[in-house]
C-alpha positions in Angstrom: -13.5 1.9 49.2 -14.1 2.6 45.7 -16.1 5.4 44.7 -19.1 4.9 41.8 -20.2 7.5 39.8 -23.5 8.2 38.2 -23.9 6.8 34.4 -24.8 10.3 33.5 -21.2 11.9 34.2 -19.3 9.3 31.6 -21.8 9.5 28.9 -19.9 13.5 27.9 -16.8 11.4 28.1 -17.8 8.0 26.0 -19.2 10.2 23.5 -16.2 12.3 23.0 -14.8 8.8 22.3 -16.9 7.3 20.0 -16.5 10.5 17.6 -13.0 11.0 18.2 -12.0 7.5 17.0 -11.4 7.2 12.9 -13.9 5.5 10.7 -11.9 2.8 9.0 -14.5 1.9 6.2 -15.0 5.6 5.9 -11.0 6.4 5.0 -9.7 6.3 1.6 -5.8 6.1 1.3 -4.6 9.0 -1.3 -3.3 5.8 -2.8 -5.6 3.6 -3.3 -6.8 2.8 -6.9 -5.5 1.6 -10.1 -2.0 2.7 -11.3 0.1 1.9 -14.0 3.4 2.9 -15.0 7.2 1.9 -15.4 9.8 0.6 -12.6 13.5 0.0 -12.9 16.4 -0.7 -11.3 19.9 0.4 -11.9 21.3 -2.8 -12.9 18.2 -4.6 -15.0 16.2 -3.1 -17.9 12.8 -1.7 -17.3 9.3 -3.4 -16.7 5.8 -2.7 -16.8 3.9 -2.5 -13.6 0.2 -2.9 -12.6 -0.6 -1.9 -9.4 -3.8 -2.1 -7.5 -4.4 -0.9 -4.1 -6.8 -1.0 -1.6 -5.7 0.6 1.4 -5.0 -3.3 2.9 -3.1 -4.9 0.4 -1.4 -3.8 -3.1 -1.4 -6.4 -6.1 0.8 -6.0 -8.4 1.4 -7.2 -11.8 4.7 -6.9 -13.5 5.0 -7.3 -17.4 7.6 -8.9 -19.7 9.7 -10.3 -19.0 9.3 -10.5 -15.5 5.1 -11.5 -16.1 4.0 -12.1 -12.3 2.1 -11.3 -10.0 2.2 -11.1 -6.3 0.6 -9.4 -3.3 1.6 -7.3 -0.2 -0.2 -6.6 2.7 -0.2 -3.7 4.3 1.8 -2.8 7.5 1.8 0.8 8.9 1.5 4.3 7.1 4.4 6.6 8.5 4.6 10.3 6.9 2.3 9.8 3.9 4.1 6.8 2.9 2.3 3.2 3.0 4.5 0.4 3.8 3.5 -3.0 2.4 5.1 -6.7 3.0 4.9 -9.1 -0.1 3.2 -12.5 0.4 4.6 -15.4 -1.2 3.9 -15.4 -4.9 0.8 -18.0 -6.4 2.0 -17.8 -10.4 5.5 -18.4 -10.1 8.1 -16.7 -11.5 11.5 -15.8 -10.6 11.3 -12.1 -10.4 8.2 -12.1 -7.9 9.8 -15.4 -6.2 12.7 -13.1 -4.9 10.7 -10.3 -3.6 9.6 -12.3 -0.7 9.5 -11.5 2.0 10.4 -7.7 1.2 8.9 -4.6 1.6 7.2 -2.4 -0.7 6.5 1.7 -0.2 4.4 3.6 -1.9 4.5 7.1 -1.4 2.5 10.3 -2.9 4.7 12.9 -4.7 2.1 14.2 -7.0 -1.7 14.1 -7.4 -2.7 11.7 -9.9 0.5 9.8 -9.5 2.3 7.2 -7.1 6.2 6.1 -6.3 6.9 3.1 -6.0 9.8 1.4 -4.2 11.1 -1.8 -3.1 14.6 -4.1 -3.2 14.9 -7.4 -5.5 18.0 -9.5 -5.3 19.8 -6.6 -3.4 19.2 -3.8 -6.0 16.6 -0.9 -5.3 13.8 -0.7 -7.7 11.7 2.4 -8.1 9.2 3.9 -10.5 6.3 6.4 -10.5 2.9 5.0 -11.5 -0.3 7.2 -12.9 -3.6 6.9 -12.1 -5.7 4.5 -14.5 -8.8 5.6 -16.4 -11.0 3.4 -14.2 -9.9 4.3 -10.6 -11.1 7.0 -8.4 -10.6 10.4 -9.1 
């Protein structure tokens, strides 16, 4: 036979719940924002990189000669870092066509700044971005 118990002996429990439990909306990433900065790999010349994040996905926009965009959504934070997937690119070209389906990580090793890393045509590509004029502080 189960046993009931009175509403009045969970409510203690279901609130300890509801304020336990992280408000999502409520939770800024340390890397969200607008960053700019440099990347390079050991093997290619540097390019410019745009990079906006919202906690869900990270757009980024890489200058000449590379001059693409593409988008990664976000996967799972483990140990401050943020690991993204890219999405198939929209504008075309070949340097953001060969970063699908890779991953991107963005990690914190400064305030005011963010690394960057992730592997194109089998070479690792990393750079450090600052913090734009027009982000958050």
């Amino acid at each position: 036979m189960l046993r009931t118990l009175p509403m009045r002996s969970l409510l203690p429990s279901l609130m300890l719940g509801v304020l336990a439990t992280p408000s999502v909306a409520g939770d800024r990433s340390a890397h969200d924002g607008s960053w700019r900065g440099v990347v390079s790999s050991s093997i290619q010349n540097a390019v410019y990189l745009d990079a906006t994040v919202d906690g869900q996905r990270a757009k980024l926009h890489f200058g000449e000669p590379a001059n693409c965009t593409i988008v990664a959504e976000h996967l799972r934070d483990i140990e401050g870092r943020a690991f993204y997937r890219f999405q198939p690119p929209t504008n075309g070209g070949g340097f953001c066509a060969r970063l699908y389906p890779g991953e991107l990580t963005i990690d914190t090793p400064a305030s005011g700044s963010i690394a960057t890393a992730f592997q194109r045509a089998g070479a690792p590509w990393t750079g450090v971005l600052r913090r734009t004029n027009d982000s958050k502080e």
